[in-house]
Structures are given as C-alpha cells and as structure tokens.
C-alpha positions, 0 to 999 in steps of 0.5 A: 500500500501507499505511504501516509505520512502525517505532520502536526503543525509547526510551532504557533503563537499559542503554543509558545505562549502556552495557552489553550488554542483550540478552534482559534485561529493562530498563526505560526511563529518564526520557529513554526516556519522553520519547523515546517520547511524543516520537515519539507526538505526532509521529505524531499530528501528522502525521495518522498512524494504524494498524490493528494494532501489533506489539512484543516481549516485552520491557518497554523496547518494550512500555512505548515502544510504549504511551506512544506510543498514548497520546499518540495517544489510540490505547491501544485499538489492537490490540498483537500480542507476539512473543518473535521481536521480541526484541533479539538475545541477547548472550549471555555478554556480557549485562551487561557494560559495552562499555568493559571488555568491550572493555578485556579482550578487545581492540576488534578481539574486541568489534567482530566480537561486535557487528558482525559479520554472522554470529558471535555472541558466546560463549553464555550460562553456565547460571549467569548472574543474567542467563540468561531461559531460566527466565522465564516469558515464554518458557515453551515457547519453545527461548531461544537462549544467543547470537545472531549478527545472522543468527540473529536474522533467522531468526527475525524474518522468518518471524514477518514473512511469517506475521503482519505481511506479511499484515496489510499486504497486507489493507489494515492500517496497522501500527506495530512497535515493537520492538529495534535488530537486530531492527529491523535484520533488517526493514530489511535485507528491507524495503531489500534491505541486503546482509550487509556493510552491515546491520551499519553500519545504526544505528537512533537510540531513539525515532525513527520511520521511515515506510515506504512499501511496493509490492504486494510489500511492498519500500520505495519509500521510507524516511525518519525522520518527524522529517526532514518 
C-alpha cells in the first residue's frame, strides 16, 4: 500500500505562549516556519512524494502544510480542507494560559480537561472574543462549544473512511497535515491505541511520521522520518 505520512503543525503563537488554542485561529511563529520547511526538505530528501494532501481549516496547518510543498517544489499538489481536521475545541478554556488555568482550578481539574479520554472541558460562553461559531469558515457547519478527545474522533474518522481511506486504497500517496488530537484520533485507528493510552500519545510540531499501511489500511509500521 501507499505511504501516509502525517505532520502536526509547526510551532504557533499559542503554543509558545502556552495557552489553550483550540478552534482559534493562530498563526505560526518564526520557529513554526522553520519547523515546517524543516520537515519539507526532509521529505524531499528522502525521495518522498504524494498524490493528494489533506489539512484543516485552520491557518497554523494550512500555512505548515504549504511551506512544506514548497520546499518540495510540490505547491501544485492537490490540498483537500476539512473543518473535521480541526484541533479539538477547548472550549471555555480557549485562551487561557495552562499555568493559571491550572493555578485556579487545581492540576488534578486541568489534567482530566486535557487528558482525559472522554470529558471535555466546560463549553464555550456565547460571549467569548474567542467563540468561531460566527466565522465564516464554518458557515453551515453545527461548531461544537467543547470537545472531549472522543468527540473529536467522531468526527475525524468518518471524514477518514469517506475521503482519505479511499484515496489510499486507489493507489494515492497522501500527506495530512493537520492538529495534535486530531492527529491523535488517526493514530489511535491507524495503531489500534486503546482509550487509556491515546491520551499519553504526544505528537512533537513539525515532525513527520511515515506510515506504512496493509490492504486494510492498519500500520505495519510507524516511525518519525527524522529517526532514518
């Protein structure tokens, strides 16, 4: 079967600022950039190449995902974007700095809004400067107020079987650039990861992971391009 390789989006504002970021709309910062250059010619270097491109809605993974076809010298790719590639929305937690979120509700509080594999954190307020429901992206789309890491694989994994499993399975080489849990979601189908573990999967920005897929499209194998 064709290679899939799947990258996280280079470093953006908020994760250097350390705040919850969600559905928001950041952009890179120079090392993000750098980052998604960097997995760019790595790629290249490797002699890899693809058919069809998927990303999310968001900017940060758009931006990274196009940098990287430009070191590639492969913009003219086709590039297919979907709100159902979206980081989970952290709801009210949108914004927020992790230390003082923590600081105010207690780690124990924090952690099970993060890391927990199915209660979400608490929902957005209507009046939130960081609300997208209004943006016209989503125009049509039904934006959820919050999302556990469960809710964010119900929704990736049908927008999988109904558009990227097929395309793998026609012989297409795909590249996904998209957000740590909805990438999380893919690896957990992919690797057969169960509930408890996913949440301790951590997916480093920039950093493409190649794998290696059967006729029913479960990894063979899986490995950081940076680690051959």
């Amino acid at each position: 079967m064709p290679t899939l390789v799947l990258i996280r989006h280079g470093q953006s504002a908020w994760n250097l600022e350390n705040r919850f970021t969600g559905w928001w709309d950041v952009n890179l910062t120079e090392q993000g950039v750098a980052e998604a250059r960097a997995a760019g010619a790595l790629m290249a270097a490797r002699g890899l190449d693809f058919d069809q491109c998927f990303t999310s809605l968001q900017t940060r993974a758009i931006k990274t995902l196009n940098l990287a076809l430009e070191e590639m010298g492969r913009l003219w790719l086709p590039v297919e974007k979907d709100w159902r590639l979206n980081e989970r929305h952290y709801g009210g937690l949108t914004g927020l700095d992790k230390a003082e979120t923590a600081a105010r509700h207690g780690d124990e509080q924090v952690k099970i809004w993060r890391r927990s594999f199915d209660v979400p954190p608490p929902p957005i307020a209507a009046d939130s400067p960081y609300d997208p429901a209004s943006d016209r992206r989503y125009a049509g789309i039904a934006v959820p107020a919050t999302e556990s890491l469960k809710d964010t694989i119900a929704r990736v994994l049908p927008y999988w079987q109904a558009r990227i499993a097929p395309a793998l399975l026609a012989g297409q080489r795909v590249l996904i650039a998209a957000h740590g849990n909805s990438l999380r979601a893919l690896e957990k189908h992919l690797s057969g990861i169960s509930d408890a573990d996913i949440t301790g999967l951590e997916i480093p920005t920039g950093q493409p992971i190649v794998y290696q897929l059967d006729d029913q499209l479960r990894a063979t194998e899986r490995y950081y391009l940076s680690e051959r």
